[in-house]
C-alpha positions, 0 to 999 in steps of 0.5 A: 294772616302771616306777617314778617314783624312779630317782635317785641324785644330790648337791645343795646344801641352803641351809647348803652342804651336800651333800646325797645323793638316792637312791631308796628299796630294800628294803635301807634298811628298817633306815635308814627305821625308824632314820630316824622317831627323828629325827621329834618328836611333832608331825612324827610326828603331821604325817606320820601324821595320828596316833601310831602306837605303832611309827612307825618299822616303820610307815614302812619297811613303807610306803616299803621294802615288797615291790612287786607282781610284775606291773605297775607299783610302788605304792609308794615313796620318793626319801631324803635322805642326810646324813652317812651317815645318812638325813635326809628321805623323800619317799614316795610311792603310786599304790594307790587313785589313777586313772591318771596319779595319786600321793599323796606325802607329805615327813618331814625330821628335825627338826634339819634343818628350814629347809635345803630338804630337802623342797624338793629331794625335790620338785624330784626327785620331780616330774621322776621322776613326770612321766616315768613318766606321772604327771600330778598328784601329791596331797598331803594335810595338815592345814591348819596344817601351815605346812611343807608348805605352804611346799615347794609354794609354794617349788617355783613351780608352780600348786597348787590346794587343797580343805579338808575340815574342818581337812584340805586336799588339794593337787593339783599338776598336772605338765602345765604349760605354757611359762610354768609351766615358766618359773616353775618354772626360774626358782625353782629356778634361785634356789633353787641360786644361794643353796645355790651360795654357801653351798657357797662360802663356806668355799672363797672367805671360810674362816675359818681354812686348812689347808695339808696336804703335804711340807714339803720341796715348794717348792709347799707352801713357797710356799703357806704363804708365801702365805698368812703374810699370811692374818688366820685361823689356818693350819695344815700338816697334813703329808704326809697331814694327820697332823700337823694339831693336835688342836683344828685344824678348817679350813674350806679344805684345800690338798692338795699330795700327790701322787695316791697319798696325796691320798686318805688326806689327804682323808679326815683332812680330812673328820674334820676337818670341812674344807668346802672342798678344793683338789687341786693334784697331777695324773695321777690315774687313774680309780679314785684319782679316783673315790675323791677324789671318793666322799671329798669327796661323802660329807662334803660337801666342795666340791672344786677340781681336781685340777690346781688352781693354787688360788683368790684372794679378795683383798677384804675383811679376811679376803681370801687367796690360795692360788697355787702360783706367782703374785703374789697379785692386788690386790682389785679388780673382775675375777671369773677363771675358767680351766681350765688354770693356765698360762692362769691365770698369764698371766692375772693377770700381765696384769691385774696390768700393767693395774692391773685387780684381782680379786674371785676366782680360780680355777683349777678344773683337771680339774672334778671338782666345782666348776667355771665353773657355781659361779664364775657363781653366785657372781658373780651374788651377789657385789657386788665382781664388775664383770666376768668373765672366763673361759677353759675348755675344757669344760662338765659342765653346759652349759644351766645355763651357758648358763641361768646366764650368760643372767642374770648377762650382764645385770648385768655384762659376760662375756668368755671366749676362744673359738678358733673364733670361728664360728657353725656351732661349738656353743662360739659359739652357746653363748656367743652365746646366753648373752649372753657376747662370745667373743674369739679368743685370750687376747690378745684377751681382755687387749685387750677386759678393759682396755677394759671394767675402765676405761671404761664401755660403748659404747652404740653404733657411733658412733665420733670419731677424732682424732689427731695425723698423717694416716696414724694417722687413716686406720689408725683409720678403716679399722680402724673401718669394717671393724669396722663402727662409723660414723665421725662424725668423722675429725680430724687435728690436725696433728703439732703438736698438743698435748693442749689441741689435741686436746681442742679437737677432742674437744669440737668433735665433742661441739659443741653444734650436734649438739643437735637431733640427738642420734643423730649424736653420737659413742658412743666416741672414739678417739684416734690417736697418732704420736710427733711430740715427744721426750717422751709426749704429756700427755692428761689435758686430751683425756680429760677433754674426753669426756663422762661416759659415753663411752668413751675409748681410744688408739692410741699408735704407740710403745707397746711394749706391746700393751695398757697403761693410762695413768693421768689424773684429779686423784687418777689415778684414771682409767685410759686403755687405750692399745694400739699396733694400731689393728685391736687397739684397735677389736676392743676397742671392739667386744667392749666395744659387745657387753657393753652392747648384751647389758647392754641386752637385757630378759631373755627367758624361754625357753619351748616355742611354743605347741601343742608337745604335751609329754605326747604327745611323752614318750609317744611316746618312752616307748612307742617304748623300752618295746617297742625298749629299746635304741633304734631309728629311728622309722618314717615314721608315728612321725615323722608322730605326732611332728611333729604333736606338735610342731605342725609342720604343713605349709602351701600355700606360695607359688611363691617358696618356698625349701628348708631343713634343720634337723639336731638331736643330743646332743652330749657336751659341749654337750648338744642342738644343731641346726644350721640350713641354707637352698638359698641358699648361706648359712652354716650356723649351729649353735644351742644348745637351748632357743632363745628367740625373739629367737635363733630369729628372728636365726638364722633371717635368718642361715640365710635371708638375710631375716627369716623367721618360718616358719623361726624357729618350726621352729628353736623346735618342733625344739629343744623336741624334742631339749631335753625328750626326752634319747633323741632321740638325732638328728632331721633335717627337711627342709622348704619354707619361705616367709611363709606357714609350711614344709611338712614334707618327709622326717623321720628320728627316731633314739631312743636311751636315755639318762639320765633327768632334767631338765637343770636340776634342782638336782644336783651334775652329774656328774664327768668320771671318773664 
């Protein structure tokens, strides 16, 4: 029997609660009638275009009646789960409609209208609908009824309206093409942005803290030292939260217990109303996770960890720190999030050292909820945030990070430590494509963090270096060249230079002669210091010789520190990064040219090429695992059917053609992932789907060692397979390719069943113990 609501997920409503999603069962008559209480008389008279004497048995008959044993369901119904009690319904009935068609219908309790609980059963409903081959989905209401109409509107997508009297008929088509798709992502990604940072709200701004743990641990010691300087009440609840006092309702919970009695100490916080919890403890096994979690779930708790060193949120008034074993951090412009507290620690310790505050903090540990997905969400919201840095291991969602940071990447720049550093590896091309600048070590990332927290954005790859001997001169220029920058001047202004002498030649480099030529101006300068007096060379006076807008950094041969920031301005308010490596030095400047050049991109929709017949693929797929449940290649007429749908059509090349292979997969981590491969002996390069445009096109130059349209668009076509249909498990496409277009070669489809659902829907994702 097919349906078209198998879900069973949490999202945020706009107030921060988490809200359960599930499909209607015969089972949950008694909660449906129960349910239609909640209904007022005019809701009740929206829903049923009348009042019935007996609404309730009315409904759960409509929604939890039997189905027909043959054949696919009539009926049904997704609810919205609150507190244990049932807060929406979205129904829906195929009897009476022409094939490819469902009437639905929405009812929310009426406490609870204006928190997007209609909204998100839409959302929910629509991806299920669509995969069960339903086309349109109608809705019939009364004219005025404002509500209804808003959900529909709210969701993005085209609705077409009919009136009949007062009554009118919306029909909503779910054969939408690229650009609808966008919009519909778009308003959705909105949508869960607002609902993210409501959810955190009592996790980064609480009102009043709860510390719950043995008093005798040195970390519970330490947290409710901490947290002495916090302007709301803070409370130590004990082993378990059994001493929290009667009138004590935290927003925020600290939990240092160990695994065995973390638990019982989340439920007393539940009871309590906690909003937010911090799990420190680590060595759960599967089913004390999954109990933590059901906990947390239930109430609507957003969690951090386990394995959390805690959260900062030093601005404001009613800023705090929840640490186990930091410094609190100054407030400042750094958002941090990290996986691991050992790298968290560092990590502050260095931004301390370099005078770069922090907006948040968060070691979010084992990921059970709350992860870099929310942290992004937030930074986007959060005016206090310039620049994010981050240090993870894993993704639990990895398009919405990518989708995620793709947006914020454009306001403020995002560095994050990657190892790999290379573009066959799905970690890069993920960072690569969401517009965050990867750098190879922690390190790095400090060098890179000094740089952009203090002076602006390098607009280009024109660099000046001056410095004071011939051999610092010539270690910066060469750091430059290999770094690929263009070096517009290269001065030695002798040992004896002093900082009026070096700002002579700054401002030479900035002279006006260069008027008529603005393009060979200097973008950066870069100053080369050796110790050449017995005391530290004074360089207000060279800094302030650099135009407002140019970045400016320093190598200073004597420095023992790696990286360090030396203060200038009249109120010091200016910071100079000043590193003892020139290679060190110029890697920052890069990383900090990326972020601007990524700041300066116009943001790009990603959407499906033209002619990817979507209706034909999932029905492709469908009718493959409807006769093979457990999955199976496709046969070579299949994969004809298939590569036509994605309108890979072969052309008449030319002599000069030349080989390719474009391999796609799901992969655990990193969700879908093609790897593109040319006969020129070129390196291969992994990419991540969707693929908008403008990386089809890089990769494809990468892959080819040319511009090559032809290719750019298979990348594309190829992705949209692997994005839209979660069951190809593997697809592999050997093609000729030249100006002309690609002629298809040998095809291998792999579909194997997985879990249905658009990966952008609005869900809390799953945890790793789940």
């Amino acid at each position: 029997m097919t349906t078209i609501d198998r879900a069973d997920a949490y999202a945020l409503l706009t107030d921060g609660r988490a809200v359960r999603l599930r499909s209607a069962t015969t089972a949950d008559w008694r909660a449906v009638h129960d349910f239609a209480a909640t209904l007022g008389p005019d809701s009740l008279y929206r829903r049923f275009f009348g009042a019935p004497s007996d609404p309730g048995t009315l409904l759960a008959d409509l929604v939890c009646g039997p189905q027909p044993e043959q054949g696919p369901a009539t009926h049904g119904g997704l609810l919205a789960i609150l507190d244990g009690d049932v807060v929406g319904l979205a129904e829906w009935y195929r009897a009476g409609q022409p094939d490819g068609q469902a009437e639905i219908a929405f009812a929310v309790s009426d406490a609870l209208h204006g928190r997007g609980i209609a909204t998100l059963l839409a959302e929910h409903l629509m991806i299920a609908a669509e995969r069960a081959q339903i086309r349109q989905l109608l809705a019939v209401t009364q004219g005025d009824n404002r509500d209804m109409l808003g959900v529909f509107v709210a969701l993005g997508v085209p609705v077409e309206r009919a009136w009949d009297g007062g009554v009118c008929t919306l029909t909503i088509d779910l054969d939408l093409d690229s650009a609808g798709r966008a919009a519909l992502l778009e308003a959705s990604a909105k949508r869960e942005g607002l609902a993210d940072e409501a959810s955190l709200r009592s996790l980064l701004a609480p009102g009043s803290i709860a510390v719950i743990g043995n008093l005798a641990d040195p970390a519970t010691q330490r947290l409710l030292a901490e947290l002495s300087a916090f302007s709301g009440p803070v409370h130590h609840g004990g082993v378990v939260g059994e001493e929290l006092p009667q009138d004590a309702r935290p927003e925020l919970a600290v939990i240092t217990s160990p695994p065995h009695r973390t638990v019982a100490a989340a439920r007393r916080c539940a009871e309590r109303g906690v909003r937010a919890l911090i799990v420190t403890a680590t060595g759960f096994d599967r089913e004390q996770g999954l109990d933590l979690l059901k906990v947390c779930r239930a109430a609507g708790i957003r969690l951090v960890g386990p394995g959390s060193l805690g959260v900062a949120a030093p601005h404001g008034p009613e800023g705090f720190s929840a640490l186990l074993s930091a410094t609190p951090p100054d407030p400042g412009p750094a958002g941090v999030a990290v996986q691991s507290g050992g790298i968290g620690l560092a990590l502050l310790s260095h931004l301390d050292r370099l005078g770069i505050g922090v907006s948040t903090f968060a070691a979010v540990g084992e990921k059970y909820d709350v992860s870099a997905n929310d942290l992004l969400l937030h930074w986007e919201q959060d005016t206090d945030t310039k620049l994010g840095l981050l240090h993870v291991e894993s993704f639990g969602n990895p398009r919405k990070f990518a989708q995620t940071a793709r947006r914020l990447s454009r306001l403020i720049p995002l560095l994050a430590v990657d190892p790999e550093q290379s573009p066959s590896q799905a970690r890069t091309a993920l960072y690569a494509q969401a517009g965050i600048i990867a750098v190879p070590s922690l390190g790095a990332l400090v060098d890179a963090a000094a740089l952009v927290a203090h002076q602006p954005l390098p607009r280009g790859r024109r660099v000046a270096v001056v410095g004071n001997t011939r051999g610092m001169v010539s270690l910066a220029v060469q750091a430059c060249i290999k770094a690929e920058f263009e070096v517009t001047c290269a001065v030695d202004a002798t040992p004896a230079a002093d900082a009026a002498r070096l700002a002579s030649e700054i401002a030479a480099a900035f002279a006006a002669d260069h008027s008529d030529h603005s393009d060979d101006r200097p973008e950066a300068v870069l100053l080369a210091l050796a110790p050449t007096a017995p005391g530290p060379l004074a360089l207000d006076a060279a800094v302030d010789a650099v135009p407002p807008g140019v970045p400016v950094l320093a190598v200073l041969a004597e420095q023992p520190e790696s990286v360090a920031v030396r203060r200038y301005g009249a109120g010091q308010e200016h910071g100079l990064p000043c590193y003892n490596d020139a290679a060190a030095a110029v890697d920052a400047l890069t990383a900090a040219r990326r972020a601007g050049r990524v700041r300066r991109l116009s943001s790009t929709r990603v959407e499906y090429p033209a002619g990817v017949d979507l209706p034909a693929l999932r029905g492709l797929v469908d009718a493959c695992l409807k006769h093979d449940p457990d999955g199976r290649e496709l046969h070579p007429s299949e994969n004809d059917a298939l590569l036509s749908a994605l309108g890979i059509e072969s052309a008449r090349l030319g002599p000069d053609a030349h080989g390719a292979t474009v391999t796609a997969w799901q992969d655990k981590i990193f969700g879908p992932v093609l790897f593109g491969l040319s006969d020129l002996g070129r390196q291969p390069v992994t990419m991540l789907a969707p693929v908008d445009s403008r990386v089809a096109e890089s990769v494809a130059a990468r892959v080819a060692g040319t511009p090559a349209p032809a290719l750019a668009d298979l990348f594309r076509r190829a992705a949209a397979l692997v994005d839209a249909c979660p069951e190809v498990s593997s697809f592999w496409l050997t093609v000729d390719f030249d100006d002309e277009g690609v002629r298809r070669g040998e095809a291998a489809t792999l579909l194997v069943p997985a879990e249905s659902g658009n990966p952008y829907l609005r869900r809390l994702r799953r945890a790793p113990v789940e």
